[in-house]
C-alpha positions as CSV (number, residue, x, y, z in Angstrom):
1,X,68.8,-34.6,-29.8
2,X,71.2,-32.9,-27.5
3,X,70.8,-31.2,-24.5
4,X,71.4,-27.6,-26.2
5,X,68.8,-28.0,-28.7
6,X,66.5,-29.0,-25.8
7,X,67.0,-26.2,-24.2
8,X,66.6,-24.5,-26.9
9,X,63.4,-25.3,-28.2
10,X,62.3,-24.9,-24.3
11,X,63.9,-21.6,-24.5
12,X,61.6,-20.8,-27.6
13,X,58.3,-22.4,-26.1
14,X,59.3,-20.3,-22.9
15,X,59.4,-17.5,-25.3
16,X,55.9,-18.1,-27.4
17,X,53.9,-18.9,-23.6
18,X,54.7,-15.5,-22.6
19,X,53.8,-13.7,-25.4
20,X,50.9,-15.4,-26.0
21,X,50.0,-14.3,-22.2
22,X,51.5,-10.5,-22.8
23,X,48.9,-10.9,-25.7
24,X,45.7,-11.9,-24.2
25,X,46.4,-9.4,-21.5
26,X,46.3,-6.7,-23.6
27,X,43.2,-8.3,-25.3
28,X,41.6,-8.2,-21.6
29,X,42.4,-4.7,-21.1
30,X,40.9,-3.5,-24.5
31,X,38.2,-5.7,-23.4
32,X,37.6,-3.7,-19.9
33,X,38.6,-0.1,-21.3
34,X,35.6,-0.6,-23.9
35,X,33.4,-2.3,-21.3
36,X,29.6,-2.0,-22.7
37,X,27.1,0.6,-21.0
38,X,24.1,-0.9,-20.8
39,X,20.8,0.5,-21.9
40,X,22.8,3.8,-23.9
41,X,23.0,4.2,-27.4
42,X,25.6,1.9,-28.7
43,X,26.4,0.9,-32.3
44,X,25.1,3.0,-35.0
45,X,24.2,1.7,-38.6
46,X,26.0,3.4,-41.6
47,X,22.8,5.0,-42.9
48,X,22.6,6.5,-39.4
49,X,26.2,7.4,-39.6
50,X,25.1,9.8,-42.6
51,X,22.0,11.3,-42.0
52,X,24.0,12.4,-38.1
53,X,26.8,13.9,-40.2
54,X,24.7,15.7,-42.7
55,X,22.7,16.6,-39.3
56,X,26.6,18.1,-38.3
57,X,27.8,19.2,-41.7
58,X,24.7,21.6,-41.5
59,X,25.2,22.6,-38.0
60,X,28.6,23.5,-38.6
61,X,27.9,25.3,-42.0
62,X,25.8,27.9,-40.3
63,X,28.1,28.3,-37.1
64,X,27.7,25.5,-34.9
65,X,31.0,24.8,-33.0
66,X,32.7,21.2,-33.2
67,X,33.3,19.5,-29.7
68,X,30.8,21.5,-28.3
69,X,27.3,20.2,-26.6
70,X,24.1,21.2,-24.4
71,X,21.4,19.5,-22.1
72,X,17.5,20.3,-22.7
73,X,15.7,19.3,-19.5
74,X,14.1,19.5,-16.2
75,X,15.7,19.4,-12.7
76,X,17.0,15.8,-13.4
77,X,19.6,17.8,-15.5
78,X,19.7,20.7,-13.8
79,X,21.0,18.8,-10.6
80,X,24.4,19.4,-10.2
81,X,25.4,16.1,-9.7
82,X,24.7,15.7,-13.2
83,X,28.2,16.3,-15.7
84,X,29.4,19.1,-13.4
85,X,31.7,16.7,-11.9
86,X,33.0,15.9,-15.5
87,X,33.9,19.6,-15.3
88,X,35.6,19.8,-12.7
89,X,37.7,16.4,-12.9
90,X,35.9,14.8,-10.4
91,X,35.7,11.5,-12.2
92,X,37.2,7.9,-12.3
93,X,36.1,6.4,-15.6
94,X,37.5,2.9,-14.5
95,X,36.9,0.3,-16.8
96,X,35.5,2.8,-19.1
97,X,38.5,4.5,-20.1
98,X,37.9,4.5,-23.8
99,X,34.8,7.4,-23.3
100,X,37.9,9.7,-22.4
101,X,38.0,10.1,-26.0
102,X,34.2,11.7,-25.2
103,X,35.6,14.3,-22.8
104,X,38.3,15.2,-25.1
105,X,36.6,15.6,-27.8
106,X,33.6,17.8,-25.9
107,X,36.2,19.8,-23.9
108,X,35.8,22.9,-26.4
109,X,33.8,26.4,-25.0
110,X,30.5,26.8,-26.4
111,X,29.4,30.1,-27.9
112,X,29.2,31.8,-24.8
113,X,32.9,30.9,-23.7
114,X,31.8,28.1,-21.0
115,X,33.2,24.5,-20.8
116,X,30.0,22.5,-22.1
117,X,30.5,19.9,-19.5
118,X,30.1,23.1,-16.9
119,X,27.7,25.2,-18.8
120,X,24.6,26.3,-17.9
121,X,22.0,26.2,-20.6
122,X,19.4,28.2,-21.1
123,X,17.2,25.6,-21.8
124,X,17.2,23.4,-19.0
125,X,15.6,24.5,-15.8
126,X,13.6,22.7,-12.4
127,X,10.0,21.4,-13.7
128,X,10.0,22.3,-17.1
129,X,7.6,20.7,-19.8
130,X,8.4,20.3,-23.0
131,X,5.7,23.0,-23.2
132,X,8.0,25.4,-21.7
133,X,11.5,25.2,-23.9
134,X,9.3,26.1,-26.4
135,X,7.5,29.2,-24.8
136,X,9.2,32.7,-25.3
137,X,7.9,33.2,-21.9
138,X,10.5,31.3,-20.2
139,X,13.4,33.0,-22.1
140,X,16.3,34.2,-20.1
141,X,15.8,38.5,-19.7
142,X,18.1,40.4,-21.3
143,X,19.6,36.9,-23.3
144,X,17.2,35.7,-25.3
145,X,14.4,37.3,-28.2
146,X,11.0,38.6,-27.1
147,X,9.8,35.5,-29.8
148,X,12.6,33.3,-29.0
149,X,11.7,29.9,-27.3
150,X,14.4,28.8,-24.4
151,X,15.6,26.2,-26.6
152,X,16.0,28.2,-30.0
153,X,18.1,31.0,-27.8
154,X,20.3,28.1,-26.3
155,X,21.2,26.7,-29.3
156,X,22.1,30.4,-30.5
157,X,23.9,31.3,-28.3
158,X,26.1,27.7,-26.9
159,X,26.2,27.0,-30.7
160,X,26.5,23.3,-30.4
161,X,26.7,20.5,-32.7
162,X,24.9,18.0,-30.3
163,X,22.0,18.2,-27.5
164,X,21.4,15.9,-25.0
165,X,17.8,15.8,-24.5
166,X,15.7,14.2,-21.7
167,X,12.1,16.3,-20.9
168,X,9.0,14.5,-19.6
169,X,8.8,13.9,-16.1
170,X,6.5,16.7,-15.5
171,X,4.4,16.7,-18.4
172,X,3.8,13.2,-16.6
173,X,3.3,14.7,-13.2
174,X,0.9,17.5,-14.7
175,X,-1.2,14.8,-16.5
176,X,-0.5,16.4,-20.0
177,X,-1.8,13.8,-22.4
178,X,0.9,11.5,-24.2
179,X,-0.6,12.9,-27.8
180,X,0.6,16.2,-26.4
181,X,3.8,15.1,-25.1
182,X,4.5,14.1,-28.8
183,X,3.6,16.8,-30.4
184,X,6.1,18.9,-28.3
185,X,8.9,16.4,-28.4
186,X,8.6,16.7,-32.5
187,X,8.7,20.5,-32.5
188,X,12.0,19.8,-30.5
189,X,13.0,17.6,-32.6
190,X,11.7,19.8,-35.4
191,X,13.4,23.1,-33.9
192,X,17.2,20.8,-33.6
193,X,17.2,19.2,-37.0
194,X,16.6,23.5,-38.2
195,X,19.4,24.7,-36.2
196,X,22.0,21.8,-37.7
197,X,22.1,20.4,-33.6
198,X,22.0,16.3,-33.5
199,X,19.6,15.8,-30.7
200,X,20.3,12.6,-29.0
201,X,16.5,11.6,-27.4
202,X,16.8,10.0,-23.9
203,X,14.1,7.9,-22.4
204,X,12.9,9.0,-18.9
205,X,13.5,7.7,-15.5
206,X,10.6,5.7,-13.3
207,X,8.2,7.2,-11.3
208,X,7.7,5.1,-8.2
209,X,6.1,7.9,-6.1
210,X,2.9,6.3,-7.6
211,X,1.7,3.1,-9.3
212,X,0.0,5.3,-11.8
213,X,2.7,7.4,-12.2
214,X,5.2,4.6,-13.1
215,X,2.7,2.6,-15.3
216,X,2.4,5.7,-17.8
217,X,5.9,5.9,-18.4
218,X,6.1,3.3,-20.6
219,X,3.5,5.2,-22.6
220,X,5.7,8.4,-22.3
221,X,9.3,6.6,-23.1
222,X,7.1,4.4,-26.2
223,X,7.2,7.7,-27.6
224,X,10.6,8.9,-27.1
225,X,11.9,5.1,-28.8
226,X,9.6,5.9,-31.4
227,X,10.2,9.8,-32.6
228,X,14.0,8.2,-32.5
229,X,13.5,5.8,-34.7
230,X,11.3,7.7,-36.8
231,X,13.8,10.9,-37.2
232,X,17.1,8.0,-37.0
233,X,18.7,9.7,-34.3
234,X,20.2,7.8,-31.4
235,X,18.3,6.7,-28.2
236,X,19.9,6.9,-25.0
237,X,17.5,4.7,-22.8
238,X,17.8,6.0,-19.5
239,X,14.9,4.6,-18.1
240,X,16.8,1.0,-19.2
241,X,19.9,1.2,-17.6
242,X,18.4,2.3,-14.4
243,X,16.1,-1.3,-13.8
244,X,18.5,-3.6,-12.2
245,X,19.8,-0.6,-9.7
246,X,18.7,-1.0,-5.9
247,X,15.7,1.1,-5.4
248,X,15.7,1.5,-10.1
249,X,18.2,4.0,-9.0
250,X,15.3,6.6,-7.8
251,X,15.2,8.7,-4.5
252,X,13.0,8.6,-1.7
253,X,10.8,11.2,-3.4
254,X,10.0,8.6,-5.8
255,X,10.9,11.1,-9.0
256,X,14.7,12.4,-9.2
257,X,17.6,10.0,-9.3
258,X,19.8,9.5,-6.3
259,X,23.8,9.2,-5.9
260,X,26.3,8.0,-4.2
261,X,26.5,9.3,-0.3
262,X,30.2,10.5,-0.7
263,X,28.6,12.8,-3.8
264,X,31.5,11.3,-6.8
265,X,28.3,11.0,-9.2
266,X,30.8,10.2,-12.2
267,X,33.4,7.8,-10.3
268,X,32.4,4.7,-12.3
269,X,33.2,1.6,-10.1
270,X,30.0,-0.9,-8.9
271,X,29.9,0.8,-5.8
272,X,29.2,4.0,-7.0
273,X,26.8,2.9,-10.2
274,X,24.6,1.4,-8.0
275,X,22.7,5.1,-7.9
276,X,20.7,6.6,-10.6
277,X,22.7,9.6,-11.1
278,X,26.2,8.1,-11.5
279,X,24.6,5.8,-14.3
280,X,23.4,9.2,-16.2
281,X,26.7,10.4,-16.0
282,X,28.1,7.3,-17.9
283,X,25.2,7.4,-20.1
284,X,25.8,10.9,-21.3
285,X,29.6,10.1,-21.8
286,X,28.3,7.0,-23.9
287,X,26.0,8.7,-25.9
288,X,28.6,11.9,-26.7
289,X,31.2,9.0,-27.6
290,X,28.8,7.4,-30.0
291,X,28.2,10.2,-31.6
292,X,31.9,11.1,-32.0
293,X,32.3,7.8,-33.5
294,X,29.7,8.1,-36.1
295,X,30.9,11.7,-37.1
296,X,34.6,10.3,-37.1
């Protein structure tokens, strides 16, 4: 063999080395943009895939808006550490990059003209029930029907095609029975499913402020695993994705989520999801994106 066709073929296996590098590099970097979230809702089976776009189809055939979304809770979501830096462009999706697709596609105005990652909705507000989003009593003056529940005027008047639901924590604190914690969470469900909005059902966070407190959680998030499975909606479990986190990701008080000291709640690097309220950021971002798969 001569000393040109030797260089040659070293030429050539030069060649095939570094594409088979420039290959696996891009492999790695799908790899880290679609980085898993643990303890969110994740892949969603086909026949779940139809029943959350007949869930949208109906939504949108009575005047929901595409791309738009709300919250239903308590202060945990009222907090504004909680998808207002999303809003503002306060974040750093890191490794995550693929849930930009998430923020694209939920970047439209709601009913009411607001950005839904800025909104405030009328059905969120500090130590509500899930008694409350259903009482009249509590709707906004002037905004919402004498007869109209909190959650029934926010979904009126944002219009959305999705709801990010997490309520719980002070039925808990209020020692409301779990039978009556159900109940409510099905007229919710009940009230969503009527309106054409995909609820997404989220798990709640511990409760170290008291031994008794954090045991009857588990009986409280039982049922929100169950009423998901039961109405095959997604589960975004919350109360998961917050166990291996220094302190389960829970403040002093022993109730609300904490966050990062420099306040970047949705800057998503392992020093800042070490804190409750960074990792609810990224869960809502997961769950938005799973559902903009399955309606894809």
């Amino acid at each position: 063999m001569t000393g040109a066709h030797v260089a040659r073929r070293r030429t050539i296996a030069t060649l095939a080395l570094l594409a088979a590098v420039v290959a696996l590099a891009l492999v790695w970097s799908v790899v880290r943009e679609q980085r898993a979230v643990r303890g969110v809702t994740g892949w969603v089976s086909p026949i779940r895939r139809d029943r959350l776009r007949a869930i949208y189809e109906a939504g949108t055939a009575r005047g929901n808006l595409p791309g738009v979304f709300t919250v239903v809770g308590d202060s945990i979501s009222a907090d504004a550490r909680f998808l207002q830096p999303i809003g503002r462009s306060d974040y750093d999706l890191g490794e995550y990059g693929a849930l930009q697709a998430a923020i694209d596609a939920f970047w439209q105005p709601n009913g009411r003209g607001e950005p839904p990652f800025a909104a405030r909705s009328w059905a969120v507000a500090v130590g509500w029930t899930t008694a409350d989003v259903l009482d009249p009593a509590w709707g906004v003056f002037g905004v919402c029907g004498a007869d109209e529940s909190p959650l029934a005027c926010e979904y009126r008047t944002a219009r959305p095609s999705v709801a990010l639901i997490m309520l719980g924590t002070n039925d808990l604190a209020a020692g409301r029975p779990v039978e009556s914690y159900r109940a409510n969470l099905q007229r919710i469900l009940d009230l969503s499913l009527e309106m054409g909005v995909i609820p997404v059902l989220s798990t709640i966070p511990p409760q170290p402020v008291s031994a008794e407190r954090d045991a009857r959680v588990s009986d409280f998030n039982a049922v929100v695993r169950e009423l998901a499975a039961e109405y095959a909606i997604p589960l975004w479990d919350y109360w998961r994705a917050l166990q291996d986190l220094p302190e389960r990701g829970i403040s002093p008080d022993g109730v609300h989520p904490n966050g990062p000291p420099d306040g970047r709640a949705a800057v998503f690097d392992d020093e800042h999801l070490a804190y409750g309220y960074t990792v609810r950021n990224l869960g809502a971002l997961d769950a938005l994106e799973t559902v903009r798969r399955a309606l894809g």
